[in-house]
mmJSON file of the N, C-alpha and C atoms, coordinates in Angstrom:
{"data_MODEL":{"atom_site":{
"group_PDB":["ATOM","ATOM","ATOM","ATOM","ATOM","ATOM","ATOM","ATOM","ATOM","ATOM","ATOM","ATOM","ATOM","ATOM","ATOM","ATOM","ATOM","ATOM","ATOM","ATOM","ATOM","ATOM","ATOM","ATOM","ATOM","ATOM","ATOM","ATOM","ATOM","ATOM","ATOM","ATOM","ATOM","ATOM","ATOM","ATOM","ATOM","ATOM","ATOM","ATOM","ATOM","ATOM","ATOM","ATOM","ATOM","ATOM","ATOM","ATOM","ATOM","ATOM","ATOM","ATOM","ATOM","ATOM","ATOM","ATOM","ATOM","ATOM","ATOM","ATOM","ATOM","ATOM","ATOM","ATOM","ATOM","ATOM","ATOM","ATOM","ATOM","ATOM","ATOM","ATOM","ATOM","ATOM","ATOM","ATOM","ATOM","ATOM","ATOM","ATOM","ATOM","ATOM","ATOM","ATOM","ATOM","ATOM","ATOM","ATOM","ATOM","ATOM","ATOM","ATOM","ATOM","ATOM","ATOM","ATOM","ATOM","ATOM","ATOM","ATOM","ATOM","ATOM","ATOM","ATOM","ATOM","ATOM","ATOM","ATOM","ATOM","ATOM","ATOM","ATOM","ATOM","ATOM","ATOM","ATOM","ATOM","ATOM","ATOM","ATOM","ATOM","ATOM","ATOM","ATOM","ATOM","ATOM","ATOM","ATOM","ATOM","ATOM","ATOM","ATOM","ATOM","ATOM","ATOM","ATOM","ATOM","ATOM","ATOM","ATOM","ATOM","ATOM","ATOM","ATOM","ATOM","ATOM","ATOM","ATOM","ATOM","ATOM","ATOM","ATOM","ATOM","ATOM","ATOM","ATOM","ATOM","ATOM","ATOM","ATOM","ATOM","ATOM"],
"id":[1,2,3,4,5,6,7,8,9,10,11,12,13,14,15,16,17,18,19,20,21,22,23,24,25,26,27,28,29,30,31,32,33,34,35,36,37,38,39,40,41,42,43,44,45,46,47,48,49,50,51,52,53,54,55,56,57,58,59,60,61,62,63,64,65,66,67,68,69,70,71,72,73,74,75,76,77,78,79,80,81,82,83,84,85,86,87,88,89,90,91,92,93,94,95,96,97,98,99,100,101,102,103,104,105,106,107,108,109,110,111,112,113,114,115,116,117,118,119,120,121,122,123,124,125,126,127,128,129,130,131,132,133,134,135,136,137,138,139,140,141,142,143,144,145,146,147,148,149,150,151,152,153,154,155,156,157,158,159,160,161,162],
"type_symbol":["N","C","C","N","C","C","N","C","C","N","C","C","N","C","C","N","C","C","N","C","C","N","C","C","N","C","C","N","C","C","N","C","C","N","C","C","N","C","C","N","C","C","N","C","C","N","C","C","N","C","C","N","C","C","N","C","C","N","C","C","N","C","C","N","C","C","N","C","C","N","C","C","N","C","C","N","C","C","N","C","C","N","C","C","N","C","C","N","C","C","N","C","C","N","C","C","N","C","C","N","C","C","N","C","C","N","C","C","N","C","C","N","C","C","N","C","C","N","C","C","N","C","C","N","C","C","N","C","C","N","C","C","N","C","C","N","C","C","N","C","C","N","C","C","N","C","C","N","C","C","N","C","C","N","C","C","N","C","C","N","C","C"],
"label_atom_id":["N","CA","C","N","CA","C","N","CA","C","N","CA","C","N","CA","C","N","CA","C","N","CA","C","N","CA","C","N","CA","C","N","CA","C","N","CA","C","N","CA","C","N","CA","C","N","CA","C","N","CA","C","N","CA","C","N","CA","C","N","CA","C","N","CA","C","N","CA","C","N","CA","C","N","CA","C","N","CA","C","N","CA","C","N","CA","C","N","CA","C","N","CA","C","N","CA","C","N","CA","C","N","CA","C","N","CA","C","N","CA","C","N","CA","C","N","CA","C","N","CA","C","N","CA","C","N","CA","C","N","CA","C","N","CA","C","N","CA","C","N","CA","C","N","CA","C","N","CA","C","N","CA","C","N","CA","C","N","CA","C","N","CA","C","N","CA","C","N","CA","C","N","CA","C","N","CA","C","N","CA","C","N","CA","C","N","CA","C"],
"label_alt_id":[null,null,null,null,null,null,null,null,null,null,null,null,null,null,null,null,null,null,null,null,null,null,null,null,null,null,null,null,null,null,null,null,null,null,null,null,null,null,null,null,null,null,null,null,null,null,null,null,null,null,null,null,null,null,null,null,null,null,null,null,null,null,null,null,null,null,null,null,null,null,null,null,null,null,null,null,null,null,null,null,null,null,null,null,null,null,null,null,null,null,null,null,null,null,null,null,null,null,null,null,null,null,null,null,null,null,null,null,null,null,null,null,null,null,null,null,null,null,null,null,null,null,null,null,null,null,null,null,null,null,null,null,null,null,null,null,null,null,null,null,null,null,null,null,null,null,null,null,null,null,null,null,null,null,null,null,null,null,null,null,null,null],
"label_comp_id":["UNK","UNK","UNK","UNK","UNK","UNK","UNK","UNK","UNK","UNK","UNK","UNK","UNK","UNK","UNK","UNK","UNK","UNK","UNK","UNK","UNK","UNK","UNK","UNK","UNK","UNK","UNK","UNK","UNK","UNK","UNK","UNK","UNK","UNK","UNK","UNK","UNK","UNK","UNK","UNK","UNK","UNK","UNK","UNK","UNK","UNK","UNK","UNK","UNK","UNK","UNK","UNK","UNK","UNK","UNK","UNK","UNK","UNK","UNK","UNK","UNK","UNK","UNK","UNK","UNK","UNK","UNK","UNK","UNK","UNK","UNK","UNK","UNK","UNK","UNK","UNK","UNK","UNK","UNK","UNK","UNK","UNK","UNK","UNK","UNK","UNK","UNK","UNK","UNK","UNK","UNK","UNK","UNK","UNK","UNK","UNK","UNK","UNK","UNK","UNK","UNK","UNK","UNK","UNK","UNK","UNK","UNK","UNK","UNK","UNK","UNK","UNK","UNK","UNK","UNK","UNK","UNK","UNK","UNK","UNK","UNK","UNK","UNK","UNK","UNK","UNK","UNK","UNK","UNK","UNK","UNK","UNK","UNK","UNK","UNK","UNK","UNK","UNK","UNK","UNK","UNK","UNK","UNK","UNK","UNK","UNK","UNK","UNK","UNK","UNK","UNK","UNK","UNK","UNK","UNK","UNK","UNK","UNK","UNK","UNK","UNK","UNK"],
"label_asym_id":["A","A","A","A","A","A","A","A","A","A","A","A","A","A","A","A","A","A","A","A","A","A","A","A","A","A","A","A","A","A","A","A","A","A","A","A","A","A","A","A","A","A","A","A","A","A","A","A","A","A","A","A","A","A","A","A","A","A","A","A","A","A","A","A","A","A","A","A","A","A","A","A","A","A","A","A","A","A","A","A","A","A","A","A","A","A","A","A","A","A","A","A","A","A","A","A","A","A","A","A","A","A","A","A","A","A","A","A","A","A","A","A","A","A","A","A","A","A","A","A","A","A","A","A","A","A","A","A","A","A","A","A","A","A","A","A","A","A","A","A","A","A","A","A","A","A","A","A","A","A","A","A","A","A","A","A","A","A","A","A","A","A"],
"label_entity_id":["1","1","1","1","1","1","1","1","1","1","1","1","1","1","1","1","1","1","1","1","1","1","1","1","1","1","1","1","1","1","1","1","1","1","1","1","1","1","1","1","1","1","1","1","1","1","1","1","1","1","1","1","1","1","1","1","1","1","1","1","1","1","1","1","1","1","1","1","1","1","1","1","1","1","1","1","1","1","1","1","1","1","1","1","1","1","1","1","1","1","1","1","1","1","1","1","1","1","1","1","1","1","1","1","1","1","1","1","1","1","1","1","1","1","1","1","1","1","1","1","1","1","1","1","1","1","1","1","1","1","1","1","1","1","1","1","1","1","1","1","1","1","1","1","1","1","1","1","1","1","1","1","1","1","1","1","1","1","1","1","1","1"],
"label_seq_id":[1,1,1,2,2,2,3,3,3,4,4,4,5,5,5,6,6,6,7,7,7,8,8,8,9,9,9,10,10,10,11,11,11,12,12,12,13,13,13,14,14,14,15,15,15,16,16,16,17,17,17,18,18,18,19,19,19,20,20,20,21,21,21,22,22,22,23,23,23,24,24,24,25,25,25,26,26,26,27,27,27,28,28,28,29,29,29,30,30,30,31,31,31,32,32,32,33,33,33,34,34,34,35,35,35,36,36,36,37,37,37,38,38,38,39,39,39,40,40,40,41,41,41,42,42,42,43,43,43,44,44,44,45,45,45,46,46,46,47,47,47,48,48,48,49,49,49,50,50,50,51,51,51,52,52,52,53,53,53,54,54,54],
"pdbx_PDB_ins_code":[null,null,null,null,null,null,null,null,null,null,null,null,null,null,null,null,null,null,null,null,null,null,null,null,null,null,null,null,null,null,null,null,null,null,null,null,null,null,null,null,null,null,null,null,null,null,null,null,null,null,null,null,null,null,null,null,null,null,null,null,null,null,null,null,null,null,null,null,null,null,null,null,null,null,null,null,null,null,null,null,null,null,null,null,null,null,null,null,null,null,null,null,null,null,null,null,null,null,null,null,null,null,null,null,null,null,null,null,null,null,null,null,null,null,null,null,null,null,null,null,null,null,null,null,null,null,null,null,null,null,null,null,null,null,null,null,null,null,null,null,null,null,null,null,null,null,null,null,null,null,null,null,null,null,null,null,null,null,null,null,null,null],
"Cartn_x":[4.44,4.613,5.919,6.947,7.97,8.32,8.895,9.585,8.425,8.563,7.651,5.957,5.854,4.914,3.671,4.947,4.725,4.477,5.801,5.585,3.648,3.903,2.28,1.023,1.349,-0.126,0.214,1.161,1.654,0.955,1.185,0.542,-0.878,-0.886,-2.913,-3.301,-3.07,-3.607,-3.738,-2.31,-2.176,-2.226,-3.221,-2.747,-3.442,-4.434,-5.401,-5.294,-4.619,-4.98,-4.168,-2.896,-2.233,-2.834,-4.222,-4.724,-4.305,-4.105,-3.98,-4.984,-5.102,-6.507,-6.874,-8.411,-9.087,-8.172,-8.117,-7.941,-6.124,-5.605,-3.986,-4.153,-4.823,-4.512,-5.69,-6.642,-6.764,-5.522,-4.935,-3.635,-2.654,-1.843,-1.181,-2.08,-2.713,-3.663,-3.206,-4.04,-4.019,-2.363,-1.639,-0.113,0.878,0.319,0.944,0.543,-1.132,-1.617,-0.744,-1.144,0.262,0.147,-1.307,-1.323,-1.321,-0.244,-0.092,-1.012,-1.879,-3.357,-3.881,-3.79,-4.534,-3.998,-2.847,-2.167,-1.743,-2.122,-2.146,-1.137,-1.145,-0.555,0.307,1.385,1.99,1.241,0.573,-0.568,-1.301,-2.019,-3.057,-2.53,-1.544,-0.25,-0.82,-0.042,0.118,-1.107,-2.068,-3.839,-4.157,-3.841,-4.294,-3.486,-2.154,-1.278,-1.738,-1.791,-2.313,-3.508,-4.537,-6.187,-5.739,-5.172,-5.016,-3.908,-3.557,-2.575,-3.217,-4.285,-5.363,-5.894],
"Cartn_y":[40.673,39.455,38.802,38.541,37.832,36.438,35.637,34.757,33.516,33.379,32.401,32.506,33.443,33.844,33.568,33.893,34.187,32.921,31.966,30.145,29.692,30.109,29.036,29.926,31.242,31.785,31.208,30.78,30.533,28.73,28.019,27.078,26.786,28.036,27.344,28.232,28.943,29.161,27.535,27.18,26.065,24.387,24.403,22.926,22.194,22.61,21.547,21.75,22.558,23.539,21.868,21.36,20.653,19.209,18.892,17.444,16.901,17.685,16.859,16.264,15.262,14.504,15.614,16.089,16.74,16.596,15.435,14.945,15.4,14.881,15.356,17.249,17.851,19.203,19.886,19.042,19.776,19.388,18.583,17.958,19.555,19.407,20.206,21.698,21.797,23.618,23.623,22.031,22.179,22.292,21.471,21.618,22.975,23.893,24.855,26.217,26.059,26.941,27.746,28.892,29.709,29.745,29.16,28.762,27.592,27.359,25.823,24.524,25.624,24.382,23.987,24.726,24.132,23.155,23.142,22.604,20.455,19.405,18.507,17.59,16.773,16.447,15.292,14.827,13.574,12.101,12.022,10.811,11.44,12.529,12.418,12.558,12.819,12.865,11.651,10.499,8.845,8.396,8.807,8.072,8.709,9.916,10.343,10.045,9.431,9.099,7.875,6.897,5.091,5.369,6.445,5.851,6.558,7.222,7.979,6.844,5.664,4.65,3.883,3.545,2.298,2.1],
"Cartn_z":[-22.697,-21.944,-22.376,-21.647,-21.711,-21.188,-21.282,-20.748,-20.237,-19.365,-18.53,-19.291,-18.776,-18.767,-20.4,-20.861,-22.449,-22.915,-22.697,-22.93,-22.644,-21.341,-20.791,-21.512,-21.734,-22.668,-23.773,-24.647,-26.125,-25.636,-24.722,-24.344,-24.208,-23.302,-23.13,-24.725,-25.565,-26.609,-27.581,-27.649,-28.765,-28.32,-27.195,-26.518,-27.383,-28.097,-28.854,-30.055,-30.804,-31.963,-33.281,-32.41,-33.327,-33.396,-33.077,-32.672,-31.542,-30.378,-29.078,-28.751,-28.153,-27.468,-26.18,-26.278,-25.24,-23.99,-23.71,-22.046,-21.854,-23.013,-22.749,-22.785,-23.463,-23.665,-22.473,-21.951,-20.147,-19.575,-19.206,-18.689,-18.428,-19.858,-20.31,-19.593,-19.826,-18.905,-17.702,-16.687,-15.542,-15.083,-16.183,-15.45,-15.232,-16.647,-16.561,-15.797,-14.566,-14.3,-12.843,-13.068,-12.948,-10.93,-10.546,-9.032,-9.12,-8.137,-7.753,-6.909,-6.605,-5.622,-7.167,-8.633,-9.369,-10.322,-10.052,-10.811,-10.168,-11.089,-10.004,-9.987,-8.835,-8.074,-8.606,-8.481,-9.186,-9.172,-7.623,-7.765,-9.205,-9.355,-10.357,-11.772,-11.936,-12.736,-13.346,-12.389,-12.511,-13.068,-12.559,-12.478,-14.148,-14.291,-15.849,-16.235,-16.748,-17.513,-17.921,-16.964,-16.68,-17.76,-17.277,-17.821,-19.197,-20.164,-21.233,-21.905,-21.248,-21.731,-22.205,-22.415,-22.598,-23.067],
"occupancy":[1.0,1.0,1.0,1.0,1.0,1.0,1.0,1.0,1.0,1.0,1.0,1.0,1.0,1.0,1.0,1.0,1.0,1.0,1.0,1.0,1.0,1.0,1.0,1.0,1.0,1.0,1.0,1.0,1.0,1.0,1.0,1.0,1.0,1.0,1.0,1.0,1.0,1.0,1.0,1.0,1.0,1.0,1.0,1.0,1.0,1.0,1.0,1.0,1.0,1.0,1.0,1.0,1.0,1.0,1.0,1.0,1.0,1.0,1.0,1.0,1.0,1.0,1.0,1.0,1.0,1.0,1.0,1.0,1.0,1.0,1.0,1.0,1.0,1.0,1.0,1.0,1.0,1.0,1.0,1.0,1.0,1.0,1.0,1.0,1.0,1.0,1.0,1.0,1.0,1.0,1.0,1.0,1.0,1.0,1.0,1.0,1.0,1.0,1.0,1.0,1.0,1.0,1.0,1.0,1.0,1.0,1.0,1.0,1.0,1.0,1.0,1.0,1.0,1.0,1.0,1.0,1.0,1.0,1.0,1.0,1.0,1.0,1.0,1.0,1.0,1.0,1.0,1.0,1.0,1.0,1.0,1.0,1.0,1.0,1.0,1.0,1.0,1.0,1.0,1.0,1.0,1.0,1.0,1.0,1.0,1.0,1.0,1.0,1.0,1.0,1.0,1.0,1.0,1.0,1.0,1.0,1.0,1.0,1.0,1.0,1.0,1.0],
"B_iso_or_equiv":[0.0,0.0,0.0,0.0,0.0,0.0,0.0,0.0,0.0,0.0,0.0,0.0,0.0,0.0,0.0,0.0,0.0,0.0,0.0,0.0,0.0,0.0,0.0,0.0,0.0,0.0,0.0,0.0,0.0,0.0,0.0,0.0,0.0,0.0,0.0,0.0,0.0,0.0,0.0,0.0,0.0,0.0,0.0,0.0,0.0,0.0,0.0,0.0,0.0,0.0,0.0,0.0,0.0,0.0,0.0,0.0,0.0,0.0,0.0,0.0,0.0,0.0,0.0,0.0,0.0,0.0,0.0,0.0,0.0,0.0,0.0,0.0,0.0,0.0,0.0,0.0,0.0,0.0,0.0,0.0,0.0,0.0,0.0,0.0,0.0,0.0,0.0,0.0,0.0,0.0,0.0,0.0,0.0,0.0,0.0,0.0,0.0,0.0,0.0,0.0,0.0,0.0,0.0,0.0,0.0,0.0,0.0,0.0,0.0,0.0,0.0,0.0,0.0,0.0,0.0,0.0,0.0,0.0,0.0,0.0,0.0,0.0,0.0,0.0,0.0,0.0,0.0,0.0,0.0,0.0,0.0,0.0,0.0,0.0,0.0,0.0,0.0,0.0,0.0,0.0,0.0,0.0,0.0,0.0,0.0,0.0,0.0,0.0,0.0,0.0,0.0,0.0,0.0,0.0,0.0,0.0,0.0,0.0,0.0,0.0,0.0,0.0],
"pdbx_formal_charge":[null,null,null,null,null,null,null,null,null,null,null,null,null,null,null,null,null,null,null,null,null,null,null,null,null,null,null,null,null,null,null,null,null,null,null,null,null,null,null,null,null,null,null,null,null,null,null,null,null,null,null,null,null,null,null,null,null,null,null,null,null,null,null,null,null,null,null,null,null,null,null,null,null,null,null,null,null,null,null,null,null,null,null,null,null,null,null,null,null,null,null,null,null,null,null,null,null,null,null,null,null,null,null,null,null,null,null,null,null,null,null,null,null,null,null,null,null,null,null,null,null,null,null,null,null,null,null,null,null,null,null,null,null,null,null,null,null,null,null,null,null,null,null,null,null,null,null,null,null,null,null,null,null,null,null,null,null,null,null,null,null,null],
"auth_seq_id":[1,1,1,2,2,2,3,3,3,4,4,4,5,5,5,6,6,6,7,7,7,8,8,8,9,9,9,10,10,10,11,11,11,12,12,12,13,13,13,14,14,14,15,15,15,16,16,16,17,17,17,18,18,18,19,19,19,20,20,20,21,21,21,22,22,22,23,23,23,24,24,24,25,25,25,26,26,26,27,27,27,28,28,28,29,29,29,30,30,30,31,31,31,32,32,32,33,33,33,34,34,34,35,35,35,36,36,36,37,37,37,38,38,38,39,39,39,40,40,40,41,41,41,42,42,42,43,43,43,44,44,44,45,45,45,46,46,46,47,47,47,48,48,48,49,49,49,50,50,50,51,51,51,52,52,52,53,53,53,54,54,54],
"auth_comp_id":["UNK","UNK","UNK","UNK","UNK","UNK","UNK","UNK","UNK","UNK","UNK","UNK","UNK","UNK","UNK","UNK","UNK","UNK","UNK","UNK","UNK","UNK","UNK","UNK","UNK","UNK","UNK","UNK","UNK","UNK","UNK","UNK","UNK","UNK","UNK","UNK","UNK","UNK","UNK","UNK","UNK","UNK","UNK","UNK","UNK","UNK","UNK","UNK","UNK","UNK","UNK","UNK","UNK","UNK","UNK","UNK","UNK","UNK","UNK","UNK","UNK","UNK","UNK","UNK","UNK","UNK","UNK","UNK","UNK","UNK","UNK","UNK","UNK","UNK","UNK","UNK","UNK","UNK","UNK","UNK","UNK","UNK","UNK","UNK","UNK","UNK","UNK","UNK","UNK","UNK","UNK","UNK","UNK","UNK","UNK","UNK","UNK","UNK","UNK","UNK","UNK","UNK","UNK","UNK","UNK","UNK","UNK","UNK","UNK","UNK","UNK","UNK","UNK","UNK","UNK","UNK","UNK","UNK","UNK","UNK","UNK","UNK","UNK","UNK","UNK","UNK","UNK","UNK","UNK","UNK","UNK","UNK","UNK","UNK","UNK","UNK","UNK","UNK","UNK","UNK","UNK","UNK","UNK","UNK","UNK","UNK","UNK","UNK","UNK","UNK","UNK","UNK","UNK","UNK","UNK","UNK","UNK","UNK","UNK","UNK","UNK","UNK"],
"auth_asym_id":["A","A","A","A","A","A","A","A","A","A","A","A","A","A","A","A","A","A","A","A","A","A","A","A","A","A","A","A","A","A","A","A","A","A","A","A","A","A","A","A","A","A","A","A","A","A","A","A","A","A","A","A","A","A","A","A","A","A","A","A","A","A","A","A","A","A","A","A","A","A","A","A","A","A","A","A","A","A","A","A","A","A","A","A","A","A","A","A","A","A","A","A","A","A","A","A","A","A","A","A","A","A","A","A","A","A","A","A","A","A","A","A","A","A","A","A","A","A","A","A","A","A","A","A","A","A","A","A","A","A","A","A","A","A","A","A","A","A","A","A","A","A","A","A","A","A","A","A","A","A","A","A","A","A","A","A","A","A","A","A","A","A"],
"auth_atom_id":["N","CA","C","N","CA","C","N","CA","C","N","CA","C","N","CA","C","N","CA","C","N","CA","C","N","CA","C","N","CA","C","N","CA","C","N","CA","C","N","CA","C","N","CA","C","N","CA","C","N","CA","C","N","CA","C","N","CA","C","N","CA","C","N","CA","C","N","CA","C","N","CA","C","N","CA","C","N","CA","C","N","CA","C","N","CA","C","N","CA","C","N","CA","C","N","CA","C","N","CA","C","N","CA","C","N","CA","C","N","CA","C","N","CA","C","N","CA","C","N","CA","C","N","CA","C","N","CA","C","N","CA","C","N","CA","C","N","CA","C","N","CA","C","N","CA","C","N","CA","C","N","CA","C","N","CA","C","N","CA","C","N","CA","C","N","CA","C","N","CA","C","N","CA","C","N","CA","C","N","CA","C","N","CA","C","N","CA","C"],
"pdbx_PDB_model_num":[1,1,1,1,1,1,1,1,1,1,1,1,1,1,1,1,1,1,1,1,1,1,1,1,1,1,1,1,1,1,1,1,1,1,1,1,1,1,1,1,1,1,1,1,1,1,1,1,1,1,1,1,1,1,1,1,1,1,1,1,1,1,1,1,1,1,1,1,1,1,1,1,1,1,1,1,1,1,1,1,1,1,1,1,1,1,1,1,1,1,1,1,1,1,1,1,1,1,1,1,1,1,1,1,1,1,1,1,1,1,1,1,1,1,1,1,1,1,1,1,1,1,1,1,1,1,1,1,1,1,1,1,1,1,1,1,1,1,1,1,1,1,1,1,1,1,1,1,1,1,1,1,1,1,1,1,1,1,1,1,1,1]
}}}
């Protein structure tokens, strides 16, 4: 596995491993998933950024 590819598995392996909060390291999954219907949208972007601010 090279390049791209390699980053987002090296990602969804270590999203939580360094004390990320649960909710930021689904975040981080859903953003880097490699189909784009799963990956979300800048509204929900905004809406989980806001409620993870608080």
């Amino acid at each position: 596995m090279h390049g791209f590819d390699a980053r987002a598995k090296a990602s969804e392996e270590s999203a939580n491993e360094d004390g990320t909060d649960d909710d930021v390291a689904r975040l981080m999954e859903q953003c880097w998933s490699k189909s784009p219907i799963h990956r979300p949208d800048f509204r929900a972007l905004k809406d989980v950024m806001k409620r993870l601010n608080k």
